[in-house]
Structure formats: structure tokens, C-alpha cells
N, C-alpha and C positions, 0 to 999 in steps of 0.2 A: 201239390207243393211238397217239395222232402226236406223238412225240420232241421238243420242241422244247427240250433240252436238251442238246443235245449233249455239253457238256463234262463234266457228270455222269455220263452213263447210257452203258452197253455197248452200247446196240441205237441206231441201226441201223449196221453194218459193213461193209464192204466181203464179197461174199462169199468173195475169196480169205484176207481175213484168217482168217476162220473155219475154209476147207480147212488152211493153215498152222499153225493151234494145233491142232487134230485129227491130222491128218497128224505134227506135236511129238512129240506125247502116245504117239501109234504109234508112231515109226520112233528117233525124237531123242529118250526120253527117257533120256538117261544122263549122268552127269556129265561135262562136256569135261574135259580135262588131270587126269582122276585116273586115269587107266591106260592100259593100252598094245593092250588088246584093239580089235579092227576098231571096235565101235559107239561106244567112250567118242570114238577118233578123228575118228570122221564126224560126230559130234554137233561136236568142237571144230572142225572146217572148215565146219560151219554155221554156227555162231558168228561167226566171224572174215569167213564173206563176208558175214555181217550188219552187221560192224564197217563193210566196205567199203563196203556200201552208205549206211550212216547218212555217214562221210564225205563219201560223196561230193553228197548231199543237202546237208549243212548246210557245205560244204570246208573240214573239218575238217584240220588240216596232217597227219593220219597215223592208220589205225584204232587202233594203238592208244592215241590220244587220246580214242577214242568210250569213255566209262564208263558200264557199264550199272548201273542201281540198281533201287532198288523202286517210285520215282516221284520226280515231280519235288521234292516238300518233301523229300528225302532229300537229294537233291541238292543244296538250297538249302544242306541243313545242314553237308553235308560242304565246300562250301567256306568256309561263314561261320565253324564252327568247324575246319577245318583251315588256314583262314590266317589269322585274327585271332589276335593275342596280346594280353596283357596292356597297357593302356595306348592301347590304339589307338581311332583313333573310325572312325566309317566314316556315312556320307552315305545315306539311303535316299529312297524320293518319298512323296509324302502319295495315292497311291493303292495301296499296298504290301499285298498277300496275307498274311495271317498267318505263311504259309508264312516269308517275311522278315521279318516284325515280331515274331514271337515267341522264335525262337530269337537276333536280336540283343536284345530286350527280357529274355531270360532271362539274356544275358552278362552286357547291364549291369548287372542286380540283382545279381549275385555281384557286380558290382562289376573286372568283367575288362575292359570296351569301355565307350565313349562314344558317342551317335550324336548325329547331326543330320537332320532331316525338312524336304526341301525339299518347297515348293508348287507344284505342278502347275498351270497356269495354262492353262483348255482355251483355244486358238485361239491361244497366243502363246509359241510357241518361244523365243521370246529371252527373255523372263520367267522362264521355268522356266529355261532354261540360266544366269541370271545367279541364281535362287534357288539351285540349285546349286551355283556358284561361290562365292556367299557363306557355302555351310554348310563349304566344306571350309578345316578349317584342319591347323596345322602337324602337328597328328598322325593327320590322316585315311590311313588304307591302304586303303580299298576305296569303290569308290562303287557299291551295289548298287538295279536298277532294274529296273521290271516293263516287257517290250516294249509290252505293252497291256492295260489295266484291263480284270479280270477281271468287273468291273458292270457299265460303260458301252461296253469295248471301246476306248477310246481312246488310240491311239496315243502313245507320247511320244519325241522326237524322241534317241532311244538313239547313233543313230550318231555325232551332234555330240557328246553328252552321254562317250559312249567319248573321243571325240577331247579331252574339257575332263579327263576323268580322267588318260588318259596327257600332256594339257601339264603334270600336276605329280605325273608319275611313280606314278602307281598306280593300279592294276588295275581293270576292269570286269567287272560280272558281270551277265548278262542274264537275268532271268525270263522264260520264252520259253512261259511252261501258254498264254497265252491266242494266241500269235501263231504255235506252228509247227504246221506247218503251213499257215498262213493268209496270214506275209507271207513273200516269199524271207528267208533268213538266209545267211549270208556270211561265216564265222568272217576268212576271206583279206582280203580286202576292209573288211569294219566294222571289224577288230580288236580283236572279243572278245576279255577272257582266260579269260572264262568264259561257256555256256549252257549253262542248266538246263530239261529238257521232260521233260514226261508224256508218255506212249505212250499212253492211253485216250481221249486228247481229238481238237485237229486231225489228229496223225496217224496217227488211226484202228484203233490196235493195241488188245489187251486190257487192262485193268485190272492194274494189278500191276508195272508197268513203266514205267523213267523213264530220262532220261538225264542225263549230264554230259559237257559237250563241251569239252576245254581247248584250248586256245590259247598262243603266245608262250612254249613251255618254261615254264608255271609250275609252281611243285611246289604240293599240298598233301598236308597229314598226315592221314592215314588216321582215317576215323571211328568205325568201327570193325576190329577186327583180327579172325581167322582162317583158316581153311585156303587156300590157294589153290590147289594144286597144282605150286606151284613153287618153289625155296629150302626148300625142308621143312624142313630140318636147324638155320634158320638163326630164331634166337628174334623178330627183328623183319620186318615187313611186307616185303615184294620192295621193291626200289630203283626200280621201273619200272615204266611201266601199259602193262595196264591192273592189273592182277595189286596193284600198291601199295593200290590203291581197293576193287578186287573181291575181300573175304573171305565164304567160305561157299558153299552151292548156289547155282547163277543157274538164275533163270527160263526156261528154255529154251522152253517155249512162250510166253510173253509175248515173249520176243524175236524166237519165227519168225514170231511174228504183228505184230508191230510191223515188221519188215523188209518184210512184206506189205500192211501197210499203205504206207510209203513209197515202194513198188514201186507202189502204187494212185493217191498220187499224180502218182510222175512218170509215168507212163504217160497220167495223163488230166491233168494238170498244173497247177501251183500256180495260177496266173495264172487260169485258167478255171474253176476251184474257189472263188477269191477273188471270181470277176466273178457267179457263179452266186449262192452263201452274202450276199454285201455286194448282188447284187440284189434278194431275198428279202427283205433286211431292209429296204432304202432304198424299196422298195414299201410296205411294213408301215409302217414310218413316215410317209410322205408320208399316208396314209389316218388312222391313227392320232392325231397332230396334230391332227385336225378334230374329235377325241375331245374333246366341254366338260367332261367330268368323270376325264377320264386326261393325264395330266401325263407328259411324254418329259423324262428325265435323263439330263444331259451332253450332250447331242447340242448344244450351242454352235457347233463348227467344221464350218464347210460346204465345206473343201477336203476333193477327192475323195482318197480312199485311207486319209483319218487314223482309218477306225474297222476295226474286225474285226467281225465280222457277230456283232455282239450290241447289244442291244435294251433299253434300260431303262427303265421308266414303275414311275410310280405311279399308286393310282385315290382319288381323293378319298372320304374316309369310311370306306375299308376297309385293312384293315392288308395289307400284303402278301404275308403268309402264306396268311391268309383266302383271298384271290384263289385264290392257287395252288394251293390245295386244294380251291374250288370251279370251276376251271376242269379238275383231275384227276377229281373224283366225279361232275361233268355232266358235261363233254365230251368225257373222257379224253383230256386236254391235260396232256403233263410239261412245266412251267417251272418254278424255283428263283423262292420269293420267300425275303425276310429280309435278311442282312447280307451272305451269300456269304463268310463267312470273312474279310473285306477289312474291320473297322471305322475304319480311316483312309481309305478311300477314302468311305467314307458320311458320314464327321464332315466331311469336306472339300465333298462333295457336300450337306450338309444333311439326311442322309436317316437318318439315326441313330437316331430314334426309331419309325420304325417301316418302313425299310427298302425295298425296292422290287422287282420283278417283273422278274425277268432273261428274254428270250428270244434262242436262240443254236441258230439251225439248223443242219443240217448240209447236206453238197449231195445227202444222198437227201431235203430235206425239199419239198413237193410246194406248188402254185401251191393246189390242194384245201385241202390242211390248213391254209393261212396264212390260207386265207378262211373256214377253218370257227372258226379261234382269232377273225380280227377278227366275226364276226358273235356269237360267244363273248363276245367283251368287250364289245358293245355291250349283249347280256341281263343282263350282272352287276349288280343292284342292292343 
């Protein structure tokens, strides 16, 4: 089978991630900070150099800023519904993951939040940045935004966008599923107050694990409540993270294998991962394009860096599905066709009605299988 999905599918992994979720399962599986015996201990000093590590990856101001969840829409929710209150609006983009669009779309139906949907404008930072600026008004507290379309891969210019949220004093939250991994992230630097990441996707951990990464002393209120092994006594959540955020059993092998991922990619490093993956794709497309009957979406801006190595076309006459299902049953080819969760970013893009053919390599995807996919799409009629 040749992957070309990456941000969906578990395979293909680094293979220390796989020795570290095995190795978990063996040695680490006990709960951290629920007792005092040797292995609960050794398990929580795993943990915690995991925290260290995630820190120092994304420069996070301190591990126990690193929140571990179940995935990234977990995430999204724990601060859309831990800092929203009643009355507030908050700013999103018109290429928004469900992941974001639905649990603020669920607030405002109770009738709790108000939003506004700026328009993403591919090739022109200053348009979106002034789309933005027009949507916030006097009662906006959040401006929540995806680093890069989860369809087309397209960058939006997050750091200015951070810097237009704090000139009028409220918070930024980064949708980071499609970008960590992919672009450096910089919590010190961009000033985040908020990112949100999957473990399964760019940074190459197992399924089942996601982050929250805060910023700038902000609080939020806990999404859900239970055990954590600290304050026991005490009938509300700990005052403190991670411990505030983190109720119930954690993942411990999804975490020892998502640290082994991050270890995989500094070790062979961001920059050379991005120049491999955005190779791959910038090939595929140059050849593709010459396609008379396959159509490239979004790919408008031709400054170097503004995509993440994902791939979007449609094929004239065949729904997208179609495609991707007969590119799995002949050629054993995994690509996502459909909506991808994101139907703002497709109503925005045109593609609403029947969707389009996502490909998004990873850097074990091979010079072979990109030429076996494009001679693939040439047979599809």
C-alpha cells in the first residue's frame, strides 16, 4: 500500500516511535502520580521528560504548560469552551476544521457566543489581516485560527494575525493539526496564547494523542473534571497544570511514542523534513498541472514556504470520492477525497459540491510511489 495520507493513517512511522509505544506497554504501563511504589514513579519521570521535551520543541514557557489530551479537537474544545463565556464573540477564518467550527457553532446555538468568519484571501496577507480586523468588534475575546488548511495546505499569516489579536487585547489560539510538525512553531517568539496538535499526524506519534500548549499565564477552566492524583481531598480541579486540565488515565504509550516522534524530528530536523515533504509535492504538482482534465485547488500563491506539503485537485466528471477509491482498489493508493471535515474551507474554495482529492506525503513517501500515483491519475477515466 503507498500512504499518501499521511495525516489520516498510523502507517508509515518512524521506527523508534513504534520501539517507544511497545517498550510503554512493557516497562511504563502504570499510572503516573497515583502511588508511591518504584514503577507508578518511573512512569511519572517519563512523563514529565516528555513534557520537557514537547517544550522545548514548540518553547513552550515551562512543561508544565505542555497539556496532554486525546487529540487535537479535544483541545480545540477545551479552550474554546474553557474561555468563552456568555456574550462573547470570537473571530474564526473561512478555512476552519470542524474541529473549530463546530463546537463554536454549538455555543452559539444555545445562544452562549457570537462569531464572525473572516475571509482568507490566498496570496494576500494584507486582505485577510484587514478581513480580520473588520470582524472583531467590542465584544470579541478570542481570535481562533488554523496555521494551515487542512485541504489545500495553505499557510495563513498567524504571526501578524497573533500580533492584530493582542493590539486589542485578546488572546490567540493556533490550530497547529496541519502545520506541526511541518513549520517551526515558537510559542516565545510568535506569542501564542494558545496551540492545539495532534500526535498522529506531522509529528509522527500514535493515534490517540494531542496537545495543548499555553502561553502568557492564561487560565482556562477545565473541560472535563476527574481524578488527577493531586489535591484529592479537595472537591474542585487542582489550581495548576498540568494537573487543572489533565483528569483521568493518560495515554502513556501515546505519549512515549509521540516524544519519539519529536525526538525523530529534531534529530533529522524540521527544516529538512519540510524541504523533502514540500519537494515531493512541488514535483507532483508542476507535472500535474499539465493534467487537461485534473484541476489543482488553491495552489494561487507562488511564494516559496506558504503551503505544507499537501496536494489538492479535482478530476473533471468524477466526484472525489470516486477517485479515491479507485485509486485505493487498482493501485493501492491512500488519499482522502470529500470535504475533509473543513466545509468552510470548500464553500470558500467552491468545492462544496463534490469535494476534492487531498494528497499529503510524509517524508518516508518515495520518488517510486509519487510516479506510480501520477501515471495512476493519468489511467482514471
Amino acid at each position: 500500500m503507498i500512504y499518501l495520507d499521511n495525516s489520516a493513517t498510523t502507517y508509515p512511522k518512524p521506527p523508534q516511535v513504534i520501539r517507544a509505544v511497545q517498550n510503554a506497554v512493557k516497562s511504563y504501563g502504570f499510572n503516573p502520580g497515583r502511588g508511591g511504589y518504584r514503577q507508578s514513579l518511573q512512569t511519572a519521570q517519563k512523563v514529565y521528560e516528555a513534557r520537557e521535551t514537547i517544550a522545548g520543541f514548540f518553547h513552550v514557557p515551562s512543561p508544565e504548560s505542555v497539556i496532554i489530551t486525546p487529540g487535537c479537537t479535544q483541545s480545540l474544545n477545551m479552550v474554546i469552551k474553557g474561555l468563552l463565556k456568555h456574550g462573547d464573540h470570537v473571530v474564526i477564518s473561512s478555512l476552519e476544521h470542524n474541529a473549530v467550527y463546530r463546537p463554536i457553532y454549538q455555543l452559539s446555538k444555545m445562544g452562549e457566543i457570537t462569531f464572525g468568519i473572516a475571509d482568507v484571501v490566498i496570496g494576500d496577507d494584507e486582505s485577510t489581516i484587514s478581513n480580520f480586523r473588520n470582524a472583531i468588534n467590542e465584544h470579541t475575546r478570542m481570535i481562533i485560527c488554523t496555521h494551515a488548511s487542512n485541504v489545500i495546505g495553505y499557510r495563513l499569516p498567524t504571526e501578524r494575525l497573533c500580533a492584530l489579536a493582542h493590539s486589542y487585547g485578546i488572546p490567540f489560539c493556533l490550530d497547529a493539526a496541519q502545520s506541526a510538525g511541518v513549520f517551526p512553531i515558537d510559542m516565545n517568539n510568535d506569542g501564542y496564547d494558545f496551540v492545539c496538535c495532534p500526535g498522529h499526524k506531522y509529528l509522527y506519534g500514535p493515534m490517540g494523542i494531542g496537545l495543548l500548549l499555553i502561553g502568557n499565564d492564561n487560565t482556562v477552566e477545565p473541560l472535563i473534571a476527574g481524578g488527577t492524583g493531586s489535591l484529592s481531598a479537595e472537591p474542585d480541579m487542582p489550581d495548576f497544570y498540568p494537573d487543572r486540565l489533565e483528569a483521568g488515565t493518560q495515554n502513556i504509550a501515546g505519549i512515549m511514542g509521540l516524544k519519539a516522534g519529536i525526538d525523530f524530528i529534531t534529530q533529522k530536523g524540521i527544516g529538512r523534513i519540510y524541504q523533502k515533504e514540500s519537494g515531493t509535492i512541488n514535483g507532483l504538482y508542476q507535472s500535474l498541472k499539465l493534467h487537461k482534465k485534473l484541476r489543482i485547488v488553491g495552489r494561487e500563491d507562488d511564494r516559496e514556504g506558504v503551503y505544507a506539503p499537501v496536494l489538492a485537485f479535482s478530476v473533471d466528471g468524477i466526484d472525489s470520492e470516486t477517485v479515491a477509491e479507485t485509486l485505493s482498489q487498482r493501485y493501492h493508493i491512500a488519499v482522502r477525497g470529500g470535504l475533509h471535515c473543513s466545509p468552510l474551507a470548500h464553500q470558500a474554495l467552491g468545492t462544496l459540491d463534490h469535494g476534492i482529492v487531498r494528497i499529503s506525503p510524509s517524508v518516508f513517501t518515495s520518488t517510486e510511489e509519487i510516479n506510480i500515483l501520477y501515471h495512476a491519475l493519468h489511467r482514471i477515466k
